[in-house]
C-alpha angles and dihedrals in degrees: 000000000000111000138129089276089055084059096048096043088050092055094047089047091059096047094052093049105052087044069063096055111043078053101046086044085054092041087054101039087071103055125091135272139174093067097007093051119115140210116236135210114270122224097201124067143310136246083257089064092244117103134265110209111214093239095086095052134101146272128207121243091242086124103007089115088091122059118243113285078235092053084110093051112128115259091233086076095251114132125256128232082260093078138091086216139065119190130217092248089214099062093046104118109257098171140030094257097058092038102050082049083051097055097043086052088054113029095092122240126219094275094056088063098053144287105288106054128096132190120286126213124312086009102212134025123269103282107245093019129100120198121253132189094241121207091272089058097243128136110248130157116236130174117294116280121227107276094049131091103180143344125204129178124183115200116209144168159179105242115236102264140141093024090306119117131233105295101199123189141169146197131207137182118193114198108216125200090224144004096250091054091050090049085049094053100056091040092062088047082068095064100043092090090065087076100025118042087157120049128200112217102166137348094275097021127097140174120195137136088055118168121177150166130221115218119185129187116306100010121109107336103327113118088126096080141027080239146339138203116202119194140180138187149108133320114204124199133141088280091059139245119343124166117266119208115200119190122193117181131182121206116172104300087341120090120188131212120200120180134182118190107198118226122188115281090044124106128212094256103049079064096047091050095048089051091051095045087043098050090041081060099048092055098037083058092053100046088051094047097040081049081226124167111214 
């Protein structure tokens, strides 16, 4: 679906986000760190080479408390009455084969980004894995688990240039079998930072200090998504501590990962602002290819 409406939506979408965002950022920024402080998933790749997609971190328990706005969804993935979006029940994926067609047409490129980023590598997720926080709390990719159709993650990035370091970012799409396993699955993501306060995500890669909110459908200003999931923390690497952005958005039986990893020369808002554009994308992709009205 690509009229006038999709643009102004769009717009609208943006704009509403990133009203999200500034208030998430004052909301967490209040929390506290040091001890409190939790590892998030990470959306580039494991100690193993192969990439871990964001969808499978973990949120910190800052507003697990409530259950999802999308807890009531049907289990046959179609959305419930407690969602900005209606999908064209037809073009749900139903099989591994749409929905991994599905997630490539909506897990943004490098160009997509911007201009100026290129691939990172490896450039793209092992094709049939998903990534889990293992028992060592490290970030690894495995075969897909039931309740799930496909899982893509594409890894970009801003090379180091002009006195600015390496900004990397990526972006992930997960394909559910139903609503009610995608809303699982980001409420389990919830829990994760009980065992694991610090993540590996490579080698040489750390998150920690992680604060976040949960925000579903119809709280705050969220009428964008059945549910989202905002986190922020440090990203650890032999250059030091830059702040880390993880976006998670659910949209009907599609969730959707976002991560920015900062570099130096670039401030926390320029992040911010390339996780926000980048989410509005992703969303305004799926509701195209699902030929939904919201």
């Amino acid at each position: 679906m690509s009229d006038g409406n999709t643009v102004v939506r769009r717009s609208t979408w943006q704009w509403r986000l990133a009203a999200s965002v500034a208030t998430t950022a004052l909301v967490l920024s209040g929390c506290g760190s040091g001890d409190d402080g939790k590892a998030a998933g990470p959306s580039s790749s494991a100690p193993s080479g192969s990439g871990a997609t964001a969808t499978s971190g973990s949120p910190s328990a800052v507003t697990s408390g409530s259950p999802s706005a999308a807890a009531t969804a049907s289990s046959s993935g179609d959305a419930s009455s407690l969602t900005p979006f209606q999908a064209d029940p037809a073009k749900v994926p139903r099989t591994k084969s749409r929905a991994e067609v599905l997630a490539a047409a909506v897990a943004l490129k490098p160009q997509a980004w911007g201009a100026d980023f290129r691939e990172q590598r490896p450039a793209v997720s092992t094709p049939g894995t998903v990534a889990v926080l293992d028992e060592q709390c490290r970030w690894e990719r495995r075969a897909l688990p039931q309740g799930v159709l496909a899982s893509l993650s594409r890894y970009s990035g801003i090379p180091a240039a002009d006195g600015k370091g390496e900004l990397k970012v990526s972006a992930a799409v997960t394909v559910h079998t139903t609503v009610r396993e995608a809303d699982e699955h980001l409420a389990t993501t919830l829990e994760e930072p009980l065992r694991c306060r610090q993540q590996q995500v490579r080698t040489d890669e750390r998150i920690t200090e992680l604060i976040s909110t949960a925000t579903p459908y119809g709280q705050g200003s969220n009428t964008y998504s059945d549910d989202q999931v905002v986190e922020m923390g440090k990203y650890l690497t032999g250059s030091g501590a830059q702040t880390y952005y993880w976006y998670v958005t659910r949209l009907g039986t599609v969730t959707l990962a976002v991560s920015v990893k900062g570099a130096k020369g670039y401030s926390d808002n320029e992040l911010g602002t390339y996780a926000s554009r980048a989410n509005v994308a992703m969303l305004t992709r799926v509701e195209s290819e699902l030929g939904g009205d919201s």
